[in-house]
N, C-alpha and C positions, 0 to 999 in steps of 0.2 A: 340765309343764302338763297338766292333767287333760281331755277334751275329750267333751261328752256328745253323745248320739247316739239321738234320740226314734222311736221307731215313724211310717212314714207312712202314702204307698199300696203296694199290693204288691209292686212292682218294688223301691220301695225297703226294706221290708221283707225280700225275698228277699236284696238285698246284704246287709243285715244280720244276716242267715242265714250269707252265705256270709262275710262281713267273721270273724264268730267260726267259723266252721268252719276256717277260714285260720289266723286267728292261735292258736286251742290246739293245731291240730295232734294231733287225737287225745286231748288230754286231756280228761278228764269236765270239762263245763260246771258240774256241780254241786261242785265240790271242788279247783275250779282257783282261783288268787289273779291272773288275767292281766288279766281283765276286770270289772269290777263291773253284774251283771245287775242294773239295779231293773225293778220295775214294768209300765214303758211307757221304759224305754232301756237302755242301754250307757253304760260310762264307762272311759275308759282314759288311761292318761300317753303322752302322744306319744311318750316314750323306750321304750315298752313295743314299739312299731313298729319296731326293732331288729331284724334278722332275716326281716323280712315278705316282702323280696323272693326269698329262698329257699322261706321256705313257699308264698308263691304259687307258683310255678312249682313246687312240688313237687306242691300239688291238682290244678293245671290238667294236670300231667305223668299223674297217677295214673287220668284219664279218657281220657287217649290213649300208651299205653306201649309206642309204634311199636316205637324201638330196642330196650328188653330183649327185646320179643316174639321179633325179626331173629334179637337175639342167642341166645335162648332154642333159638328152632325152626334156626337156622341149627348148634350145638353139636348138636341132635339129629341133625340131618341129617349131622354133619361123621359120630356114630357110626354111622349105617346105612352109611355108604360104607366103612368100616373094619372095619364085621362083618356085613357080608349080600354078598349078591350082587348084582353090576351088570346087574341087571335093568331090562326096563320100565318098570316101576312105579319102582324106585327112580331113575331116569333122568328120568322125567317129573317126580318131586317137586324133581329140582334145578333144572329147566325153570320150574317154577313158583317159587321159591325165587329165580331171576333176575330174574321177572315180578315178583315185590316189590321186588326192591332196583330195578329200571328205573322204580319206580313210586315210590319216595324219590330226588327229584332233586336233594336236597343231596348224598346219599351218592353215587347214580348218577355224578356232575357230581366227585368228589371220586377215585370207581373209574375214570374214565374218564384224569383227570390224571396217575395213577399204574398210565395201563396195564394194568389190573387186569379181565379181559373172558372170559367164558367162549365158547372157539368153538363157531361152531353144531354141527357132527358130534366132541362133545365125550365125553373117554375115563374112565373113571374116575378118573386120577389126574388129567387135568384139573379134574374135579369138586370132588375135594377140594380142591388146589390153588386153587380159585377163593372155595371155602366159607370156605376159614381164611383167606383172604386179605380178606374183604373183613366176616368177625366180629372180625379184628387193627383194622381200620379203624374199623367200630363202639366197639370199644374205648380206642381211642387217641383217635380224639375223640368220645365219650362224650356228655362235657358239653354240647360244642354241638349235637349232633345233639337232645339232649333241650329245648334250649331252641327248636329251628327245631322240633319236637313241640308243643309248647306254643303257638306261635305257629300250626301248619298248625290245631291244633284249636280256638280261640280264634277265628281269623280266617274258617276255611275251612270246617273241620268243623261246628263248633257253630253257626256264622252269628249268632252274640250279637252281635257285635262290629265296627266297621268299620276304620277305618285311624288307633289311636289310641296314644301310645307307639310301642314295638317290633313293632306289628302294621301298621304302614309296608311298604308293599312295597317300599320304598328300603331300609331298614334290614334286613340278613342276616345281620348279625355284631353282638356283644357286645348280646344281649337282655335278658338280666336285669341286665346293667350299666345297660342304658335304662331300664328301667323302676325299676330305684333312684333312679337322676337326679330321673324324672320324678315318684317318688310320696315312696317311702320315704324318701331324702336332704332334700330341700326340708322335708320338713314336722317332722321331727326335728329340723332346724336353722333351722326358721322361717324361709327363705330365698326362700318365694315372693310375688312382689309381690301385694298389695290391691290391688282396685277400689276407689278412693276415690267413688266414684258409686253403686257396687250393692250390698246384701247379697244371701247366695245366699238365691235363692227356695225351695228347697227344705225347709231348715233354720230360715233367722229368724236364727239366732244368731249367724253368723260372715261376718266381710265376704265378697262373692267373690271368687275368683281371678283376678289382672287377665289377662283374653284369655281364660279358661275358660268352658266353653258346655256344656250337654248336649245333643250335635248325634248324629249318626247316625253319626259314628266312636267315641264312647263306647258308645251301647246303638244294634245296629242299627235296633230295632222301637221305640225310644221318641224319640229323640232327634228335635230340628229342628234346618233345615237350609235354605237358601237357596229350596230346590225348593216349600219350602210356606211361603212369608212371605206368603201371599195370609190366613193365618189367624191370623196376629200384626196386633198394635196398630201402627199406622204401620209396615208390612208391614217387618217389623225381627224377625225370628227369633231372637230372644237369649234363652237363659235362663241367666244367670248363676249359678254355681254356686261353693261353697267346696271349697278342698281335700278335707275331711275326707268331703265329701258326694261329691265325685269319686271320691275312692278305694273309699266305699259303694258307689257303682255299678260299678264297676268288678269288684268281689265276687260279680257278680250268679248269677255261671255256678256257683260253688260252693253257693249256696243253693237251686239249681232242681234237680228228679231229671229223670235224663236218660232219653228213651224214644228209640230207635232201630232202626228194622230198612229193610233196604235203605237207597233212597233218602229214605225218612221221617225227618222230624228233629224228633221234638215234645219238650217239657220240663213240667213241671208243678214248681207250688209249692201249696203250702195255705195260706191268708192267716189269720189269727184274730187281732182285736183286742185277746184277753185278756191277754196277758201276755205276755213276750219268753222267757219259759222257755221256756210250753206254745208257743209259735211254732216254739221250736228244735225240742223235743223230737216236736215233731207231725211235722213236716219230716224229724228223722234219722228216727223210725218210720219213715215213707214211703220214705224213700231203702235202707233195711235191707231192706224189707221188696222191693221193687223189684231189689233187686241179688240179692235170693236165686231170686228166681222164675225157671224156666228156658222157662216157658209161650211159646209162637212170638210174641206179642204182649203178652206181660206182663200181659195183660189180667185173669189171675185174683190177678195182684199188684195192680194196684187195687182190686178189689171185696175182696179179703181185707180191705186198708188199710180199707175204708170198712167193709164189718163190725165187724172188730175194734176200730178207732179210736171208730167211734158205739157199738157196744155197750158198749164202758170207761165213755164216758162217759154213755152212760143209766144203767148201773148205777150211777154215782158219783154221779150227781144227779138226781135224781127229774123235778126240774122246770131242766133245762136245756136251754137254747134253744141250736139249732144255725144260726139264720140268720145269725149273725156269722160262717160257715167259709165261707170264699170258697175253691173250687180254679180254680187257671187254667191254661188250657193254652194254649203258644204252640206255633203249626205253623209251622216255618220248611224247609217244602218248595216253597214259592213265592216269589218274588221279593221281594214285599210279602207280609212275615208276619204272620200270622193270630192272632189275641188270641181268644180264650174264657173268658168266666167264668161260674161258675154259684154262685151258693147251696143251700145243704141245708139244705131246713127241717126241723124233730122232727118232721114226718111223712114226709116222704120217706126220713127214718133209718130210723123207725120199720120204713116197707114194705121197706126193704133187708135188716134183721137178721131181717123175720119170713120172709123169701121169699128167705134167699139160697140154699135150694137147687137154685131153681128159676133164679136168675140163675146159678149156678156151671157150669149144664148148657149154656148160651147163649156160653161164652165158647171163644174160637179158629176162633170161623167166618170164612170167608172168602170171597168172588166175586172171579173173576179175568176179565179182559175184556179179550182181549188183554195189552198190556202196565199196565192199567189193574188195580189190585186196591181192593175195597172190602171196611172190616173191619165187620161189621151190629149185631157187639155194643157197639163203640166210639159206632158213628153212634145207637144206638137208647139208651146212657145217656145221650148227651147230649140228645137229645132228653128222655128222661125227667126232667134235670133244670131242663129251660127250659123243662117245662111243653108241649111241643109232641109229644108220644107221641099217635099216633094208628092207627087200622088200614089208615090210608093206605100206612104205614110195610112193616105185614104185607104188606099184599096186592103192594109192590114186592118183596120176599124171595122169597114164594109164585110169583111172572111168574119172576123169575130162576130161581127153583131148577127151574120147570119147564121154560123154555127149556132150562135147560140138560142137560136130559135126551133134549134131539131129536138126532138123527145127525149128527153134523157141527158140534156145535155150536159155536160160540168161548166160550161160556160155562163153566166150571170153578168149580164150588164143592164145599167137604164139609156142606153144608146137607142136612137128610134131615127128613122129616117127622116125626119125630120133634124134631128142636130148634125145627121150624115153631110144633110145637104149643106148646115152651114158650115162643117169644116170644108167641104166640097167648094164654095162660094170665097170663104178665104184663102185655101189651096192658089185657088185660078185668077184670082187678081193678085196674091202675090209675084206667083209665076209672070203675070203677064206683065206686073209694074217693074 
């Protein structure tokens, strides 16, 4: 049975990003027979869904690849012990090499059972001893370590996610067996019951799921949940949802580009009504284009994307409107995360492609305030795209950077009057266009 699947709002959008990133697994969307891209949807045979709970857990593996990392650096480390000298340095790197694995508490909780422990005034052949004993361990159970991966980045990492399937913190063992149960299996063999009372809201087309909700163990940042019934209809927080539109959301984390450093956890998607292609294809740019950048904030991996992306398509059409491209960013470094969106209009492309040299020079600044770091090129596009750019903006950069020129200062930045002046230069022709 065939099962179509229409463009909505962003969120769900972005699953459907991540829904076909999952299921080709690498192959060209343009030249695959898996999915049928029309228009404004997707179409696929439920039997095509075969498989899906490997490929999931292979995408979601491929953003957090704790274990090969272990195993990776843990075989390097086994050869420095085997042809250098037990020195210092090479002493402290095993010291830290324990300080990971004490910090994977499947594995830790697994080395500990089987006695497996590096003494603290520990000798060379200890060292190795402890290295290959606990890469035999990664390797022997592999699989499961990759799946409790998959679940720490999903649940913990990423913060997409609350407590839905296998990301239960009851459930520790056979995770991708759960999540076949609960997605893959059932809808294959049409085995889960209907809401004889609701269709899913989301969709239109297919009854709900009987007991399925999109509550805040499915999308942490979308979902409802008891905590907010004061903003439902007969304060009843239900939104009834079908399988198919389940499992869309559930995609969600594949179809967002990941930005990360330290404790910062932002994601971004680029929304565009036109088509399910150009939606993909706009999206893996961004994600290509992001994964290659090695900039401390990736920062001049966005502005390239948005050069290059708007310039393609000015040139490709003379008279193309760019207010249908929604980018959104979710900040999930607070409790309650943070939503942003903005549009680009053909003039603000316009001012990007004609002034990106002036924005290229602006980018990787930083203010450090104590443990507090503020990034000026981040805060000062989004500003510029909400329309709220002002010299208010400046004259906050100009106080810091000068503070932090006084003796003693707690302030740290690599701000120099020279990048002043270029936000200074973008300020004043946005102002004045």
């Amino acid at each position: 049975m065939k099962e179509r699947v229409y463009l909505g709002d962003w969120a769900y959008n972005a699953g459907i990003i991540g829904f076909i990133e999952i299921m080709l697994d690498g192959e060209d969307i343009t030249s695959q027979n898996i999915i049928t891209v029309g228009p404004n949807y997707i179409e696929f045979d439920r039997n095509s869904l075969q498989g899906f709970s490997d490929k999931f857990f292979k995408k979601a593996y491929q953003r957090y690849p704790r274990t090969d990392e272990l195993i990776n650096s843990g075989n390097k480390l086994l050869q420095k012990l085997k042809n250098n000298e037990f020195d210092k340095n090479l002493k402290q790197e095993v010291s830290n090499f324990k300080k990971r694995i004490d910090g994977f508490s499947k594995l830790n909780q697994l080395a500990n059972k089987q006695n497996i422990a590096l003494p603290r005034n520990f000798s060379e052949d200890d060292a190795e001893q402890y290295v290959s004993q606990i890469i035999g361990l990664l390797n022997e159970y592999k699989q499961e370590f990759i799946e409790n991966d998959v679940k720490t980045y999903l649940a913990t990492i990423s913060s997409i996610y609350g407590q839905k399937s296998f990301l239960q913190r009851s459930i520790t063992t056979g995770l991708k067996n759960r999540f076949y149960n609960d997605f893959e299996g059932p809808i294959i063999e049409r085995t889960n019951k209907q809401d004889k009372h609701h269709t899913c809201i989301f969709c239109g087309l297919r009854p709900a799921k009987k007991d399925a909700l999109l509550d805040t163990g499915l999308i942490s940042f979308l979902g409802a949940n008891k905590d907010n019934k004061n903003f439902f209809w007969n304060f009843k927080p239900q939104l009834p949802i079908c399988e198919i539109c389940e499992l869309i959301y559930f995609c969600i984390f594949a179809g967002l580009t990941e930005f990360r450093i330290g404790q910062t956890k932002k994601f971004y998607f680029v929304d565009r009504n036109a088509s399910v292609l150009e939606l993909y294809q706009t999206n893996k740019l961004f994600m290509e284009m992001m994964s290659r950048e090695e900039n401390i904030l990736k920062e001049k991996g966005i502005l390239n994307f948005l050069n290059d992306y708007l310039l393609l398509k000015l040139r490709e059409e003379s008279k193309f409107r760019l207010a249908n491209i929604l980018f959104i960013e979710i900040d999930l470094t607070t409790v309650a995360p943070k939503l942003y969106g903005f549009n680009i209009s053909k003039q603000k492309a316009e001012f990007i492609t004609s002034n990106y040299d002036v924005f290229e020079k602006i980018t990787g600044n930083y203010i450090r305030i104590n443990d507090n770091t503020v990034y000026p090129f981040g805060v000062f596009m989004q500003r510029f795209l909400n329309n709220t750019l002002s010299f208010q903006f400046l004259s906050f950069l100009e106080g810091q950077y000068l503070s932090s020129q006084k003796p003693n200062s707690k302030i740290n930045t690599n701000l120099s009057p020279y990048r002043l002046q270029m936000y200074n230069v973008l300020t004043y022709k946005y102002l004045k266009s």
